[in-house]
C-alpha positions in Angstrom: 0.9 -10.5 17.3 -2.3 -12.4 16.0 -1.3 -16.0 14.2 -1.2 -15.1 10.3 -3.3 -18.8 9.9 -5.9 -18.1 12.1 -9.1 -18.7 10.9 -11.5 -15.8 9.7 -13.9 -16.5 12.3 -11.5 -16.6 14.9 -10.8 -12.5 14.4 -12.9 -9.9 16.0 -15.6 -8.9 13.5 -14.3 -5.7 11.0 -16.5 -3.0 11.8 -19.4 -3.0 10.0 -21.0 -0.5 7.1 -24.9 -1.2 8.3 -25.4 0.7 11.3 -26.4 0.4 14.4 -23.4 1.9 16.6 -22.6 4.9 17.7 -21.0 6.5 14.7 -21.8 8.4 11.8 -21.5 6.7 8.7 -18.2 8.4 7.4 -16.7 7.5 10.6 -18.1 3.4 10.0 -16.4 4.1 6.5 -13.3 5.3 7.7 -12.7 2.7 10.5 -13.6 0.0 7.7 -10.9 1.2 5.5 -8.0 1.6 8.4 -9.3 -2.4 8.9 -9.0 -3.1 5.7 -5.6 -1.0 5.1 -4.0 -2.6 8.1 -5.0 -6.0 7.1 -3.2 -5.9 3.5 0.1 -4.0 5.3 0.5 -6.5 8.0 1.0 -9.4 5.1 2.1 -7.4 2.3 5.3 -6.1 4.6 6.8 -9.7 4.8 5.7 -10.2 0.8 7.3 -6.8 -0.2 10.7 -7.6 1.9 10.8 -11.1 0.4 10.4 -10.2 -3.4 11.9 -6.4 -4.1 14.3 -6.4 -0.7 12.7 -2.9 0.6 10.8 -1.8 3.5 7.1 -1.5 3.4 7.8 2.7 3.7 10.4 2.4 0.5 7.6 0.3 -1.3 5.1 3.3 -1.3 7.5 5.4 -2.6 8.1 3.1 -6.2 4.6 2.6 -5.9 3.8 6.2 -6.8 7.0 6.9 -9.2 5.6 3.6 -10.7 2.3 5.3 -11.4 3.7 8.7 -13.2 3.5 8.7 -16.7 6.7 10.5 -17.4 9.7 11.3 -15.3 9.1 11.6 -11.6 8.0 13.6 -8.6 9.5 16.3 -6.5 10.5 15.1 -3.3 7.7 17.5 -1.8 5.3 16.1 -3.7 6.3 12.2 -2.5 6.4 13.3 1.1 2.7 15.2 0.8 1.2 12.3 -0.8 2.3 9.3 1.8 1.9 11.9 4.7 5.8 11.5 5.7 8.4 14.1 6.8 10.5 15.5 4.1 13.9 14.1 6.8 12.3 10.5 7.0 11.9 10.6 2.9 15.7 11.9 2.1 16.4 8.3 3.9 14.0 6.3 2.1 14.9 8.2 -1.1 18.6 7.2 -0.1 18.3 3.5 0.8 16.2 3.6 -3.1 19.1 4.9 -4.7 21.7 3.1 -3.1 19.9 0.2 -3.9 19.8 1.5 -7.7 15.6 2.0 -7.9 15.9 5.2 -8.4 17.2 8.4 -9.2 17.7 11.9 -8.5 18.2 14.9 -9.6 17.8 18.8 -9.5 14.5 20.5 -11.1 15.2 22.7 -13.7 15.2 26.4 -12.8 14.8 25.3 -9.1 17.9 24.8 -7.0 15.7 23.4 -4.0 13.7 21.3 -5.6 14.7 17.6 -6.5 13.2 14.5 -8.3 13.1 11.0 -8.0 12.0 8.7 -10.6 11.9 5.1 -11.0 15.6 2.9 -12.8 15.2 0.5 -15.2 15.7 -2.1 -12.8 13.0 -1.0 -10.2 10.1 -1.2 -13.0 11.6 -4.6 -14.0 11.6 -5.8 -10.3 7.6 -4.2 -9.5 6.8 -6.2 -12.9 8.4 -9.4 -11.6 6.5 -9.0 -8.4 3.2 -7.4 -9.5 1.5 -10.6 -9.4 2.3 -12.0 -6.2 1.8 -8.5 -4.7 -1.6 -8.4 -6.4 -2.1 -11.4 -4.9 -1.6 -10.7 -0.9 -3.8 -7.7 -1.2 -6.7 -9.3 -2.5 -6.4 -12.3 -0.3 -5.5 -10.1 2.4 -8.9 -8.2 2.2 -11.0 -11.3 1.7 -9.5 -12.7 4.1 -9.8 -10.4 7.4 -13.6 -9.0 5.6 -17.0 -10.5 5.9 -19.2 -10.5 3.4 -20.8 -7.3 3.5 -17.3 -5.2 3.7 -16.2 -7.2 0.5 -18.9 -6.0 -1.4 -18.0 -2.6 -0.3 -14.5 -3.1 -1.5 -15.0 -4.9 -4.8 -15.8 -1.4 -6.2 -12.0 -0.6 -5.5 -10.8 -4.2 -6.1 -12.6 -6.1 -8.0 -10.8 -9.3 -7.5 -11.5 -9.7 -4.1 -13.3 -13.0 -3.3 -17.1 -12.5 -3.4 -17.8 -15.5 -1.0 -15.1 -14.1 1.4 -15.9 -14.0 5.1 -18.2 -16.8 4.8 -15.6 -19.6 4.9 
């Protein structure tokens, strides 16, 4: 496993958005985002464990009861949108609630069906640790991204460093 304080330079260059390879450009695009998506997982996993006590998995799943306006999502739905068997989420969903983060319970006029949604104390805890969170993704991607890639990204993230990559 690479050194997390290795320098920038010291990494193998993140593919690049110009050209000049073999690939098509939605392919380029793609392998710049898995680059940039593993970068921010690989430090956000110790970052996540350290200030809400959950794996990286469990994370996710607040992370989209965190964005519903009302209520919360059918189990289906949870396991559709992070691409994850419906066994492996009945775990996560377990581990959640025994941790009191969230709840469940049966969908109306559906016996099947069941949804989770966010406790009190899991929206307190992701606004306790929204900032430091915040933080590791956007170094995370300035950090492992050259200059060209973070120009790229600041249409998704703003915050990331514009001088990034040229340290």
């Amino acid at each position: 496993m690479a050194d997390p304080e290795e320098h920038p330079t010291d990494q193998p260059e993140c593919p690049s958005l110009g050209g000049g390879g073999l690939l098509p450009a939605e392919l380029r695009a793609w392998m710049l985002l898995l680059a940039a998506t593993g970068a921010v997982e690989q430090r956000l996993r110790a970052v996540v464990k350290e200030t809400l006590d959950v794996s990286h998995d469990e994370f996710l799943v607040l992370c989209l009861l965190a964005e519903q306006p009302e209520g919360g999502l059918r189990m289906t739905r949870v396991a559709e949108l992070l691409g994850r068997p419906k066994t492996r989420l009945t775990y996560q969903i377990a581990c959640l609630q025994h941790g009191g983060l969230v709840t469940r319970r049966s969908v109306c006029g559906d016996k099947r069906g069941i949804e989770v949604a966010l406790t009190d104390k899991a929206r307190h805890l992701l606004k306790e640790a929204s900032a430091p969170l915040a933080t590791t993704v956007t170094e995370s991607l300035a950090r492992f991204m050259g200059p060209e890639q973070c120009a790229a990204m600041r249409g998704l993230v703003p915050d990331v460093a514009g001088d990034a990559g040229a340290e």
